[in-house]
Every structure is written in C-alpha cells, then in structure tokens.
N, C-alpha and C positions, 0 to 999 in steps of 0.2 A: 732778349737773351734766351738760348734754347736751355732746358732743364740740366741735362747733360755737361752746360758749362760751367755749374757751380763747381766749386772744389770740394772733396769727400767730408770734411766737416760739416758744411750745407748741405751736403744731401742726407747724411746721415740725421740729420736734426730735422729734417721735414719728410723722412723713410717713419722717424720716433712718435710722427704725428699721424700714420696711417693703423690700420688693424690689418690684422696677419693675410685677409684675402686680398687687402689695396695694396701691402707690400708685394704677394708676389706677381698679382698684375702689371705693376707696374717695372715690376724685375726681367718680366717676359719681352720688354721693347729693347732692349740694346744688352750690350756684355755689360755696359761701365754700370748699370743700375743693378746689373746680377751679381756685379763684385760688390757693390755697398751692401744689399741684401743677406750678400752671405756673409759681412763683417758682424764677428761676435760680439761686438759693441751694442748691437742693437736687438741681443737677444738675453740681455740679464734679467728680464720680465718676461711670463708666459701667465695669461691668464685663458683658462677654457669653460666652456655652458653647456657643453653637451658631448655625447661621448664620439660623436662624429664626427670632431673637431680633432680628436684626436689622432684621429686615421688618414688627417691632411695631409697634405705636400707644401704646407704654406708658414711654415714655422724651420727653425734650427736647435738641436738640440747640443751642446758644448759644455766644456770648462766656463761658461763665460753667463751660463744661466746662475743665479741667484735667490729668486723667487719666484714662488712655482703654485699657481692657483687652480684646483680642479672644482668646480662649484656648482651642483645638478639640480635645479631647483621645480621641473615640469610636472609635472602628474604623472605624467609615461616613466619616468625616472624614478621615482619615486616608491614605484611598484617594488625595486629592487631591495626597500627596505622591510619589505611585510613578510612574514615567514614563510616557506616555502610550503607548508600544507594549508594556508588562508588563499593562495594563488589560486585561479582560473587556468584552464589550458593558455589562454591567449595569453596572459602577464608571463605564465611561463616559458612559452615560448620566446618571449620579448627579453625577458632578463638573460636569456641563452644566448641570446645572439651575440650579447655582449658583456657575459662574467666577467672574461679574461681583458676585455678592453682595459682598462686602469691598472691592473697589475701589469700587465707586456708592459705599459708605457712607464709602470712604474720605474718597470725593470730595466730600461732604457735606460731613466734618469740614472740610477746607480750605476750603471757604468758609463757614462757619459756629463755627469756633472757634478764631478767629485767636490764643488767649492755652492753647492747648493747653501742656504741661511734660511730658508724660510719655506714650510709647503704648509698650504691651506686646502686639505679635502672636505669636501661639503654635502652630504646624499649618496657618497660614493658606497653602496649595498654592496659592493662584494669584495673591498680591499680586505685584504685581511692581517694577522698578526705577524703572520711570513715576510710580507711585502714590508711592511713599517721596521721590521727587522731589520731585513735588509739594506734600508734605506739607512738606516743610524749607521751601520755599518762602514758603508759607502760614502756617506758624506757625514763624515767627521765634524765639520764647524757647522752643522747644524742649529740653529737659535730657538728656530720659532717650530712648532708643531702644532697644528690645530685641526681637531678631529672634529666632523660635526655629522649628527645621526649616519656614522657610519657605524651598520648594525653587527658585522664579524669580526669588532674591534672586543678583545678583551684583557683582562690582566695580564694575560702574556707582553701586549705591548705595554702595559705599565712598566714591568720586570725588562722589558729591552731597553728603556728606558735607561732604566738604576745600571744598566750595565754598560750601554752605549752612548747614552747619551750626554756624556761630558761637556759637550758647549751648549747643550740646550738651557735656555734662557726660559721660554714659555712653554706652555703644555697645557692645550685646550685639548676634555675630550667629552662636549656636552650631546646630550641626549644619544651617550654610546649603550643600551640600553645593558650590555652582556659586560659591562666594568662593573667593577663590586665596588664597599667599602674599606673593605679589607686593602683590594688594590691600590687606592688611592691613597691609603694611608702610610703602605709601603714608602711611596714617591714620596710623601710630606716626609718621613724619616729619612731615607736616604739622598734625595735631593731636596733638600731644606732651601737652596738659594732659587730652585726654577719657581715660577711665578702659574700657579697650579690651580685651572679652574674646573669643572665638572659637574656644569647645571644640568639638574633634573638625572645624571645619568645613573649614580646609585641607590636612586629611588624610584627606576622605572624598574618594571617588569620582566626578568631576564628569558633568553630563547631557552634556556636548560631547562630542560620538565620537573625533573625534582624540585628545583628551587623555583619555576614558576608555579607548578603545584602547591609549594608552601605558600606561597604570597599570596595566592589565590583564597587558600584556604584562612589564610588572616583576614585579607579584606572582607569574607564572607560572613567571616564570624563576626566583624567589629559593624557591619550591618544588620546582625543579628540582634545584637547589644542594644543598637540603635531603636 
C-alpha cells in the first residue's frame, strides 16, 4: 500500500511522529501530504532550539497552536544574556543579528493564536516586558508562563501579570536577574491562586547600576566583616 492511501487520520498520526523538517519534506511529494501538513490539528505543539528555527518555512502558525516552547540553551546563545558593556565586538555583533528574532515571532503569535495555554521561554536575552504584555493581552486563556534567565524581564511583567493575566494558573520567572522582591510579592498579593515560583531571581544581581551598585557594595562590605 502506497503512503498516500491511508485515510487523513492515518496520516495525520504518523505526520505527529515526524519533526518540523521531516514534515515539510515529506509535504513536498504530492498535494494530498500538503493538505495533511497544513491541517491545524497537527500544529497545537511548537517546540524551538535555536533562533534559526524560527525563520523556517517548516512549521504553521494558527488558532490551533496551544503550547509554545522557545528554549536556547548553546554558548553562542547565551551571550545574549550578559550585559551589553561585558560584550566583545564579536558577541556584539552576534546578538544583533538577532534581537528582534523572538519578539517578530512573538508578535506573530499574538495575532495569530489567540487560544495559546502555555509558553515556555528559556535563554531568550532580548524578550522583553512589551512583548510578555502583549502576549497576556492577546491570548487571554493563557495558563502556564514560564520565564527562564531571560534577563529584560522585570517588574513590569509582574504588573502585566496582576492586570492581564486572569487564566494564568503558573508563573515561573527563575534566574530573571532584573525582578525584584517587592515584584514578586505584588503577584502573591494580587494573584493569590497562580502557582508562583522564582529561583534565585530576587537574589541575583540586578542590570540597574544604582541597585547593582548597592548590592555590590553590601557584599563588599560583609567580606570585609569576614
């Protein structure tokens, strides 16, 4: 039996066993595989590793996405998180190429998958509180949130939060270095029911000079002591 003779539920359920390059490859032999490919059924899951991924032609974006994972875990990537006067020319250049990569795509999602429930950013260095905004905005039954050392994240996305974020259920925003504790305490008060974690992030080192100034000058002094 040729592939093409299954009926759309069978192909559909062995299209849910390929990754985003083996689906559009195989979307490229006939129409009938192009019309499974582009059923939104088989796009309620988007998971990405790098920011390249995201510039593909090998995914769909819809009403019909649901969970949304952007997750940067390389050395190269990474650079995105260190402050912009610790940078070399070369990282410099590097994180230019692609600031805006995650925000466009974020911005995509907001208007294009209004029934989103779940986004996991991971390393993403240049999202920032606009974009998180926007996003509460946009997709109203939002659940899950989970921030992780993305370093342009601060109080303000707490505060969008307490304002938009009505279905949210979770709210991770660990090692976001520029959250305060004040932030976080907001959330406990005004969302009492979300499920509210935030390792290491109000005890790390913030980018603001005044207040890294202070912290700085604490730890100096309690080495002093020492």
């Amino acid at each position: 039996m040729h592939i093409t003779q299954l009926n759309r539920e069978c192909l559909l359920h062995l299209f849910s066993f390929l990754d985003k390059n083996s689906r559009k490859n195989l979307a490229k032999t006939c129409h009938k595989l192009l019309e499974v490919f582009q059923d939104p059924l088989l796009w309620s899951l988007l998971n990405f590793h790098s920011p390249v991924e995201l510039k593909k032609d090998n995914f769909l974006l819809g009403p019909a996405l649901k969970h949304l994972s952007i997750c940067w875990y390389s050395e190269r990537v990474k650079v995105c998180n260190i402050e912009d006067w610790m940078k070399n020319s070369f990282q410099k250049d590097f994180c230019k190429r692609h600031e805006t990569t995650v925000s466009d795509f974020l911005l995509d999602v907001c208007n294009r998958c209004p029934n989103l429930l779940s986004l996991t950013l991971s390393g993403c260095g240049h999202v920032t509180d606009d974009c998180i905004l926007q996003l509460l905005k946009n997709c109203p039954n939002l659940r899950s949130l989970k921030l992780e050392n993305c370093v342009q994240i601060t109080d303000h996305t707490l505060e969008a939060v307490t304002l938009h974020g009505a279905s949210l259920q979770m709210l991770h925003v660990d090692f976001c270095r520029n959250v305060t504790q004040a932030g976080l305490e907001r959330v406990r008060e005004k969302c009492p029911s979300v499920m509210l974690r935030a390792e290491r992030s109000a005890n790390m080192i913030p980018d603001s000079k005044p207040e890294k100034k202070l912290m700085l000058e604490k730890a100096s002094r309690k080495l002093v002591q020492l």
